[in-house]
Residue frames relative to the residue before (quaternion, step in Angstrom):
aa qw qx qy qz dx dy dz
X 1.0000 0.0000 0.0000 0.0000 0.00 0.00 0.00
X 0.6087 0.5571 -0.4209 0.3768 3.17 1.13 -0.56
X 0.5788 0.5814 -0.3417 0.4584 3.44 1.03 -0.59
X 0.6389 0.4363 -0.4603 0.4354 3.88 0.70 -0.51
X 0.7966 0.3799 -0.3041 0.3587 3.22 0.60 -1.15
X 0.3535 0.5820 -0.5103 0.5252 3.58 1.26 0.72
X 0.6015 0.4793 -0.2795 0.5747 3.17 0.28 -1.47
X 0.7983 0.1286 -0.4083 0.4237 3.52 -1.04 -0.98
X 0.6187 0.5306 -0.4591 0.3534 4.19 0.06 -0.28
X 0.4771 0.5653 -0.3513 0.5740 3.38 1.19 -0.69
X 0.7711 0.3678 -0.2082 0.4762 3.75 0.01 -1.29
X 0.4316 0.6855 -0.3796 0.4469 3.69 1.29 -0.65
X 0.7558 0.5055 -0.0917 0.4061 3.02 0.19 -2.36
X 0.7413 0.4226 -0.2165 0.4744 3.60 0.92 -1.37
X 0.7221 0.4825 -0.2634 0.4200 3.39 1.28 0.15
X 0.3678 0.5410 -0.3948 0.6451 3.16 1.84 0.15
X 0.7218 0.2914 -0.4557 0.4317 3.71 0.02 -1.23
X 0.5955 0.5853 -0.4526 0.3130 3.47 0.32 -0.56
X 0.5555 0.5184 -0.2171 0.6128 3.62 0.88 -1.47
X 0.7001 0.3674 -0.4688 0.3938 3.74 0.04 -0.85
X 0.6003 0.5858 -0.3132 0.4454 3.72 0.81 -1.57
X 0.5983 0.5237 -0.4211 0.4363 3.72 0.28 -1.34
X 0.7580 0.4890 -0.2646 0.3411 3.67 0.25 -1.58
X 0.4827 0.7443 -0.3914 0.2445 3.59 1.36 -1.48
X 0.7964 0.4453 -0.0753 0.4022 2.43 1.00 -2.53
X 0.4083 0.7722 -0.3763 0.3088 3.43 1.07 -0.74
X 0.8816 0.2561 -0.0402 0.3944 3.03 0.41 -1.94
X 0.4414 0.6654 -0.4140 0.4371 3.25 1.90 0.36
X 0.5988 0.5162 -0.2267 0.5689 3.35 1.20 -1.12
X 0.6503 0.5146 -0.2928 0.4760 3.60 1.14 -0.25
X 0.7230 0.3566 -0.3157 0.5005 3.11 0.52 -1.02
X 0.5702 0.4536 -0.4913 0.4772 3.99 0.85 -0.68
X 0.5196 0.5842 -0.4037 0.4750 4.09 0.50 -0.64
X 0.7321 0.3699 -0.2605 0.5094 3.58 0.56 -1.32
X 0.6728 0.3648 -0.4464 0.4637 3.66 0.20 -0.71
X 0.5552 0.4830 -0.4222 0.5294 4.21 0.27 -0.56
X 0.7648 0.0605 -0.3640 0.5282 3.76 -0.03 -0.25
X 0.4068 0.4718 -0.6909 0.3668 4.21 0.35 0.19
X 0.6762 0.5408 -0.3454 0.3619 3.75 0.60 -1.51
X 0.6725 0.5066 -0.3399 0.4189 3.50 0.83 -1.10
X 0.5929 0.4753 -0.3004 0.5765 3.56 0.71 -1.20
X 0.5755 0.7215 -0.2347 0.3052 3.70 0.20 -0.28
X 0.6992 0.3767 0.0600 0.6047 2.52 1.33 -1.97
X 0.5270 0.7097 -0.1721 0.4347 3.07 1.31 -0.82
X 0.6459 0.2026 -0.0509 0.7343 3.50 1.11 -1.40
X 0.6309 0.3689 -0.5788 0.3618 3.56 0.01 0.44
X 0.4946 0.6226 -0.3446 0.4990 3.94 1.33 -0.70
X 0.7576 0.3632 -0.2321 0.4902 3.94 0.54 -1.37
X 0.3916 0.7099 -0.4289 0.3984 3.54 1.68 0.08
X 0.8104 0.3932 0.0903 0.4247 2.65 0.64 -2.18
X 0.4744 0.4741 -0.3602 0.6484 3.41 1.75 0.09
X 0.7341 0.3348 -0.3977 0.4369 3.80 0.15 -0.42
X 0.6053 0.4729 -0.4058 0.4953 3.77 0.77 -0.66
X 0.5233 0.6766 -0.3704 0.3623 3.64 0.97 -0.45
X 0.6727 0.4450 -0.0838 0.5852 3.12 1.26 -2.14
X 0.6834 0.4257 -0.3622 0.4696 3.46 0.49 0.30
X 0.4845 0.5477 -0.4281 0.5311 3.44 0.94 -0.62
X 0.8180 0.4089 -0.1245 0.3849 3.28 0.08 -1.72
X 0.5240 0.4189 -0.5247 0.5240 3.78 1.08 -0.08
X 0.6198 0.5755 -0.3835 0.3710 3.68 0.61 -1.14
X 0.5685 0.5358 -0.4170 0.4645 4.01 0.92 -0.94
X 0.6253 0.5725 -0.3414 0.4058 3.25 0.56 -2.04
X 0.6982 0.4169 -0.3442 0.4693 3.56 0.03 -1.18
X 0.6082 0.5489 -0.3902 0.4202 3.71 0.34 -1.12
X 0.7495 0.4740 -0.1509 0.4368 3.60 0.58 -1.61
X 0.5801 0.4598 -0.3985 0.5415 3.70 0.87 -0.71
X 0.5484 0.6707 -0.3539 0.3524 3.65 0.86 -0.70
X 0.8616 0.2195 -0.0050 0.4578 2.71 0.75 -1.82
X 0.4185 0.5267 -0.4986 0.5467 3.78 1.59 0.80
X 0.5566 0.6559 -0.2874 0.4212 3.56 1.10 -0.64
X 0.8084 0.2986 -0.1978 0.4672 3.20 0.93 -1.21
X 0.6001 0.4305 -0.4195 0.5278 3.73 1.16 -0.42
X 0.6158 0.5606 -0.3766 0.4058 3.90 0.83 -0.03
X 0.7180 0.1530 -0.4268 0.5281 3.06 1.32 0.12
X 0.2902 0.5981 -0.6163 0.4222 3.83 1.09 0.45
X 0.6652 0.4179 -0.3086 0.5363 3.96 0.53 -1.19
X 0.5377 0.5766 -0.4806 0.3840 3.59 0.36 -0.16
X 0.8127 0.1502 0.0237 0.5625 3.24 0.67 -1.74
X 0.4150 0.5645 -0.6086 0.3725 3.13 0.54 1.20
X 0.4344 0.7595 -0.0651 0.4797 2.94 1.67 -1.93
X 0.6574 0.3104 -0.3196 0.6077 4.04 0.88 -0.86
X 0.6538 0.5906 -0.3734 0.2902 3.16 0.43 -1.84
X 0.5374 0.7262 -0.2171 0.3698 3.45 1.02 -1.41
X 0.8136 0.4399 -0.1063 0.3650 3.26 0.45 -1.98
X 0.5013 0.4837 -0.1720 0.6966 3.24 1.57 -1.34
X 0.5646 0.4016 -0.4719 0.5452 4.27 0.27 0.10
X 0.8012 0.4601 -0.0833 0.3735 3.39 0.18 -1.55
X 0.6523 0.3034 -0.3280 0.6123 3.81 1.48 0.10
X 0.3368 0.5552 -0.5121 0.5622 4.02 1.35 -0.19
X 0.8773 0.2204 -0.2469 0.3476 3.78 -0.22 -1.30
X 0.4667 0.6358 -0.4695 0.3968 3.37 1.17 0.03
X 0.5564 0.6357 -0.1752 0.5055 3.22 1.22 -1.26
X 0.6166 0.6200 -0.1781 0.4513 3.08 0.57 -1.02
X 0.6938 0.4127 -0.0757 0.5853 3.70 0.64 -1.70
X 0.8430 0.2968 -0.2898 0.3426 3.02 0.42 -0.14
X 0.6493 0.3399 -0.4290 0.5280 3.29 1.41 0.43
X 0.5914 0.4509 -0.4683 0.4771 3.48 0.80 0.72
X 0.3664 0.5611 -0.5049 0.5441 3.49 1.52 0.63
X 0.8039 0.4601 -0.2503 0.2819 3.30 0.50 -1.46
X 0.7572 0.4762 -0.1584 0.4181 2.85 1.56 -0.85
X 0.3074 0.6704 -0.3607 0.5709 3.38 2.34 0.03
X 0.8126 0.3629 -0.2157 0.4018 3.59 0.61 -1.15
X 0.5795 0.4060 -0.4018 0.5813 3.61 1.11 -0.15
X 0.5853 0.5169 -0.5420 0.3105 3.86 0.54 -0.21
X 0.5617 0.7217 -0.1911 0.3566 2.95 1.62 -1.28
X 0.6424 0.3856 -0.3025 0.5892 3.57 0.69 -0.88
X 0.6185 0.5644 -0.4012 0.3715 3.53 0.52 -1.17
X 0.5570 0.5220 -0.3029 0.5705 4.08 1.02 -1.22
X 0.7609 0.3737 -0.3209 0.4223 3.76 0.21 -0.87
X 0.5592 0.5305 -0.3149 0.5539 3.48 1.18 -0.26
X 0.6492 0.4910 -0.2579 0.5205 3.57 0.63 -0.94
X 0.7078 0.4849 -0.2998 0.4172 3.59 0.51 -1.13
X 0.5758 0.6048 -0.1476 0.5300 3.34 1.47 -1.03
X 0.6522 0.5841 -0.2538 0.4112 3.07 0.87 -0.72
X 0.7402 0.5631 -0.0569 0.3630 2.86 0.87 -1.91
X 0.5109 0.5865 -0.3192 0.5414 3.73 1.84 -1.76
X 0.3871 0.8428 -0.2369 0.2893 3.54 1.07 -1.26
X 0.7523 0.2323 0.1724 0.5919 3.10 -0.43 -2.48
X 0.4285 0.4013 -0.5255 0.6157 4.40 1.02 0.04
X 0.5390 0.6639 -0.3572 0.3756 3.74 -0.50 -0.73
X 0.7661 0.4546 0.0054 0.4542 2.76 -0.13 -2.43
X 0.5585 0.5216 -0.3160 0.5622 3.90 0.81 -1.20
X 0.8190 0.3866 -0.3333 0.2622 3.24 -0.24 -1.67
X 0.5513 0.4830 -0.4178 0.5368 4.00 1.06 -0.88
X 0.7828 0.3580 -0.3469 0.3725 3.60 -0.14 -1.03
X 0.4766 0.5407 -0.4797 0.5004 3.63 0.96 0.07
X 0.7054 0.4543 -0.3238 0.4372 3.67 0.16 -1.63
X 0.6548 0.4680 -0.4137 0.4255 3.85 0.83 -1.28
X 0.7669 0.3570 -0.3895 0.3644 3.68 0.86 -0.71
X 0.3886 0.5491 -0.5818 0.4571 3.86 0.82 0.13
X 0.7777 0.2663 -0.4523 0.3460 3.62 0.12 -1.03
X 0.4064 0.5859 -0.5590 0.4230 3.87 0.65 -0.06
X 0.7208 0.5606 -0.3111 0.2634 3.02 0.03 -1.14
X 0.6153 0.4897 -0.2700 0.5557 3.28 1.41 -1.19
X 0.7654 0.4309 -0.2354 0.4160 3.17 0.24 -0.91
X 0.6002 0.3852 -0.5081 0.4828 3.68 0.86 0.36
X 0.6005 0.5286 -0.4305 0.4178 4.00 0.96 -0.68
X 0.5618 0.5424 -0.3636 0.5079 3.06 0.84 -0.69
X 0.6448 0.4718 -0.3788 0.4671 3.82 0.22 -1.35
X 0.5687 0.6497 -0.3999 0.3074 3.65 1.21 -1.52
X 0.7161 0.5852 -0.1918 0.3286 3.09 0.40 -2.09
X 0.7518 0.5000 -0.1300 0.4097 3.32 0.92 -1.08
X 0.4471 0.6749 -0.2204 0.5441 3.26 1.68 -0.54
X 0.5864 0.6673 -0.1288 0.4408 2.91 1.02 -2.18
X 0.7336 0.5393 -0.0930 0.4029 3.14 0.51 -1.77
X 0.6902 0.4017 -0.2391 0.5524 3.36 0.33 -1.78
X 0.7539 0.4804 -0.2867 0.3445 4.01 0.30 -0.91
X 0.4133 0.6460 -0.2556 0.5887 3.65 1.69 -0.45
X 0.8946 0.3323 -0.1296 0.2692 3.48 0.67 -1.25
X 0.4120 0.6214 -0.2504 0.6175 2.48 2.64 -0.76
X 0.7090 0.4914 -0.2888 0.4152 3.83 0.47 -0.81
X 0.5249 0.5834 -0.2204 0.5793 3.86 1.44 -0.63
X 0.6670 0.4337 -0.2500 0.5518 3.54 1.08 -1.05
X 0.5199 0.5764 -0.3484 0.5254 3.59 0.73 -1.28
X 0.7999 0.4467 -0.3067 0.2580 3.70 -0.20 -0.92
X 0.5894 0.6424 -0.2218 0.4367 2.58 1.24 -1.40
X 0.8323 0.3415 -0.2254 0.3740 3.24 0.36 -1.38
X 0.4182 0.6272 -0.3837 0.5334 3.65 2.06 -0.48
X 0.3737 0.7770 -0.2409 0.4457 3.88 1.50 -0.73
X 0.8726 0.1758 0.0150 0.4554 2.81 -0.08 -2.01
X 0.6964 0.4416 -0.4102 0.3896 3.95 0.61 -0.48
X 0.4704 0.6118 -0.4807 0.4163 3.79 2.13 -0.56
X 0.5961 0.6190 -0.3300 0.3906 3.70 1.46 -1.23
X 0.6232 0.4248 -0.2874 0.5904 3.81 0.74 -1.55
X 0.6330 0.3048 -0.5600 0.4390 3.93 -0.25 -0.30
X 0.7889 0.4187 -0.4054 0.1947 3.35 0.03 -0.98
X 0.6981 0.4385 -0.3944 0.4059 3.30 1.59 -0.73
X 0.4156 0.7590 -0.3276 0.3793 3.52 1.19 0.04
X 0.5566 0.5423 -0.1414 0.6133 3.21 1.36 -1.53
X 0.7970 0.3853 -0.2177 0.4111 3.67 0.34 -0.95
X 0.5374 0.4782 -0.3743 0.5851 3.94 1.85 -0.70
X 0.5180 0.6490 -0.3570 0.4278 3.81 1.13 -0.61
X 0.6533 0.5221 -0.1671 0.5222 3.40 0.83 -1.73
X 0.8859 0.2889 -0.2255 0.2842 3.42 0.47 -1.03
X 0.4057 0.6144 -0.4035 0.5433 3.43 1.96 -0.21
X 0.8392 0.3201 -0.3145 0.3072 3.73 0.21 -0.59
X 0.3768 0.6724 -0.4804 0.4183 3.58 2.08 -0.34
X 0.6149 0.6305 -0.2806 0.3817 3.31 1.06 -2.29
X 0.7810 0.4792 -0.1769 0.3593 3.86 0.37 -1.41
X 0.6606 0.4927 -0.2482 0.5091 2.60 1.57 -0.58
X 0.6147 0.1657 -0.4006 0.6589 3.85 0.78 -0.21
X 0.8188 0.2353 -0.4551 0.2591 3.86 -0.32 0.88
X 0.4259 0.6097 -0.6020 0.2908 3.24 0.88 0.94
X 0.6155 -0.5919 0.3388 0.3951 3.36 -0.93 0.77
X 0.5030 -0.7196 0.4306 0.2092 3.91 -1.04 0.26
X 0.2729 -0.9054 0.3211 0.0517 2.85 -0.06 0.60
């Protein structure tokens, strides 16, 4: 018996190392298992790290951006007036250069009138001055004429008193030849 309970201590013992080994490895395969999910968990909270600094950044933009939608919303606000108060100036606007489009208008129809008018008016006082016109050559011609006939006369009679001086000059000549052979002697 002594030999079993060698034996079975022997097999005891060689089952513990066995049981011890089994476990060694166990908890190697465990602890690598454990470090892969420390690493994972790890990563894990380093990601929700970098996800919350993320969500902060981005609340901090948001805020930044609501700011600045806030502030072009009311730039668009008072542009949007500026605009409206632009856009009724030029309405305004269009419509007195309608009104005044339409009073040029009559004013042109007057003017055009005016003008067909004073054409008219031209054309008679032209024709009235063609017939002047005739009627001064004509006055001309006759002038022309009457002065031609006056000058012809002029000569003539410039003619006839050169004629009476000379015979004058020559009754002159002979009264004093004459007086002269009959004035007594002296």
């Amino acid at each position: 018996m002594k030999s079993f309970q060698q034996n079975l201590l022997i097999v005891l013992a060689l089952a513990l190392c066995a049981l011890c080994v089994w476990q060694w490895h166990f908890q190697t395969v465990q602890r690598g298992w454990l470090a892969d999910r420390n690493q994972q968990i790890a990563d894990r909270d380093s990601k929700i790290e970098g996800y919350t600094n993320s969500l902060e950044k981005m609340s901090d933009q948001i805020t930044r951006m609501d700011q600045t939608i806030a502030g072009l919303n009311s730039n668009l606000d008072q542009a949007l007036k500026t605009n409206g108060e632009f856009i009724i100036q030029l309405k305004r606007q269009v419509a007195g250069l309608g009104a005044s489009n339409d009073t040029l208008l009559s004013d042109i129809a007057q003017y055009t009138n005016a003008v067909a008018t004073l054409q008219s008016n031209l054309d008679i006082a032209y024709a009235g001055i063609k017939k002047q016109n005739a009627v001064v050559e004509e006055l001309a011609t006759n002038r022309d004429y009457y002065v031609q006939k006056y000058t012809n006369t002029v000569n003539l009679y410039n003619d006839l008193v050169g004629k009476y001086t000379n015979a004058l000059d020559r009754i002159n000549q002979l009264q004093a030849a004459a007086a002269a052979t009959n004035a007594p002697r002296k």
